[in-house]
C-alpha positions in Angstrom: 0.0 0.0 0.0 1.3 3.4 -1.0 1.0 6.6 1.7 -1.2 8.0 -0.2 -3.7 5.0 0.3 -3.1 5.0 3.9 -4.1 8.3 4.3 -7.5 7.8 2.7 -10.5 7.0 4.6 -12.0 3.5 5.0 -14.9 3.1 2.8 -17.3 0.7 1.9 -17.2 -1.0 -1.6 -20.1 -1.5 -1.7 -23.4 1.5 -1.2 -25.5 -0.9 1.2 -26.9 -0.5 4.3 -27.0 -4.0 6.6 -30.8 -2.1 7.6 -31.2 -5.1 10.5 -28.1 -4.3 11.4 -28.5 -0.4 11.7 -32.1 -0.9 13.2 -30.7 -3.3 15.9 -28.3 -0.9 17.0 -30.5 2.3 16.8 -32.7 0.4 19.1 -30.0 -0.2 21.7 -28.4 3.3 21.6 -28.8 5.7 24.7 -30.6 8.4 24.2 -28.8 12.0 23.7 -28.8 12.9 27.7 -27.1 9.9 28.7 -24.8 10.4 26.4 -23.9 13.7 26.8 -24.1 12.8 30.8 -21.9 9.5 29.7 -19.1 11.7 27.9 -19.3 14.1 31.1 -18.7 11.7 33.2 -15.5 10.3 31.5 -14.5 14.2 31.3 -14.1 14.0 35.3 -11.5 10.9 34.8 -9.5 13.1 32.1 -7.8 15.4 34.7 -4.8 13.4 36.3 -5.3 15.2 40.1 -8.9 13.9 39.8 -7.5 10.4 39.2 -4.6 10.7 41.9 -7.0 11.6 44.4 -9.7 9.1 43.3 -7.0 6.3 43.8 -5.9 7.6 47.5 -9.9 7.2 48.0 -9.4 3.6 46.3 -7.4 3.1 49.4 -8.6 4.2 52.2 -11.1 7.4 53.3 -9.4 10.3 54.0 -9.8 14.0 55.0 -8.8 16.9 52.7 -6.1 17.5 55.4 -4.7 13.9 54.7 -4.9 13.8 51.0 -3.0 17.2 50.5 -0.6 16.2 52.8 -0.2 12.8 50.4 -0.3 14.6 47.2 2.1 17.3 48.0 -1.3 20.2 47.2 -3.0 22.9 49.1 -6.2 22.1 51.2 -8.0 24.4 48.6 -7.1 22.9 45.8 -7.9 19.1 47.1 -11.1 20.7 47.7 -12.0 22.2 44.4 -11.6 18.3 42.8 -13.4 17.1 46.0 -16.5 19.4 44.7 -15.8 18.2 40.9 -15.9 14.5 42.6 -19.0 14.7 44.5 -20.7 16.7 42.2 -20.1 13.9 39.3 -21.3 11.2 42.2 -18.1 10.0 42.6 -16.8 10.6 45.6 -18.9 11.1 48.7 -18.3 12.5 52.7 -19.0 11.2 55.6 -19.0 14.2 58.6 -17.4 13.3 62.1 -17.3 16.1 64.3 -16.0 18.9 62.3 -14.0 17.2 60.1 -15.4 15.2 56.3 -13.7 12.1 55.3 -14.0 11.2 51.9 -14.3 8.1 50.3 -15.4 6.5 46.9 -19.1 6.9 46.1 -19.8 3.2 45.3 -18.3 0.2 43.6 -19.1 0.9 40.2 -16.1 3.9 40.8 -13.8 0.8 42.0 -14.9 -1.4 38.7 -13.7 2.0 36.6 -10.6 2.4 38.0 -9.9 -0.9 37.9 -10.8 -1.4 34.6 -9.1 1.8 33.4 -6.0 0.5 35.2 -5.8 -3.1 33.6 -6.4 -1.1 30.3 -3.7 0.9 30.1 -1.5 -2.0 31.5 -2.1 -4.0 28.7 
């Protein structure tokens, strides 16, 4: 194959649409909001102090206190992806006296990081 050919685009030989095909899958497909709520959600995993923080909460609950002192950041800044977290249902706190400890929301967040992890392992 020349460059030229690898640069093209794939297309079909053939004009014809596999309609079962097409129908099947239109039927399964999300509608636009959980989609766009779908893509926003993967948008939350794209920023790496999200994910740093996210696996501290993989391992144990911790306060903002603690997981600034771990990652070397400001209380304020912890909390700003703490707000982005919760806010996505990722995260949640728990209050004891006057301090929050944070931990992951649930273990579909567990499932994703795991998953995410054994992907980019491969």
């Amino acid at each position: 194959m020349t460059e030229d050919e690898l640069m093209e685009p794939e297309r079909c030989e053939y004009i014809h649409v596999h309609e079962e095909i097409v129908a099947q899958v239109n039927e399964n497909m999300p509608d636009e909001e959980t989609l766009y709520d779908l893509a926003d959600l993967f948008r939350i995993f794209a920023d790496s102090t999200r994910i740093k923080i996210l696996y501290v909460l993989f391992e144990s609950e911790m306060c903002v206190c603690d997981i600034a002192q771990l990652l070397g950041m400001t209380q304020s800044a912890i909390s700003h992806q703490l707000r982005s977290l919760k806010q996505s249902k990722l995260v949640k706190g728990r209050r004891d006296g006057k301090t929050v400890f944070y931990s992951l929301a649930d273990s579909h967040v567990r499932t994703i990081l795991d998953q995410g992890m054994e992907h980019v392992s491969e």
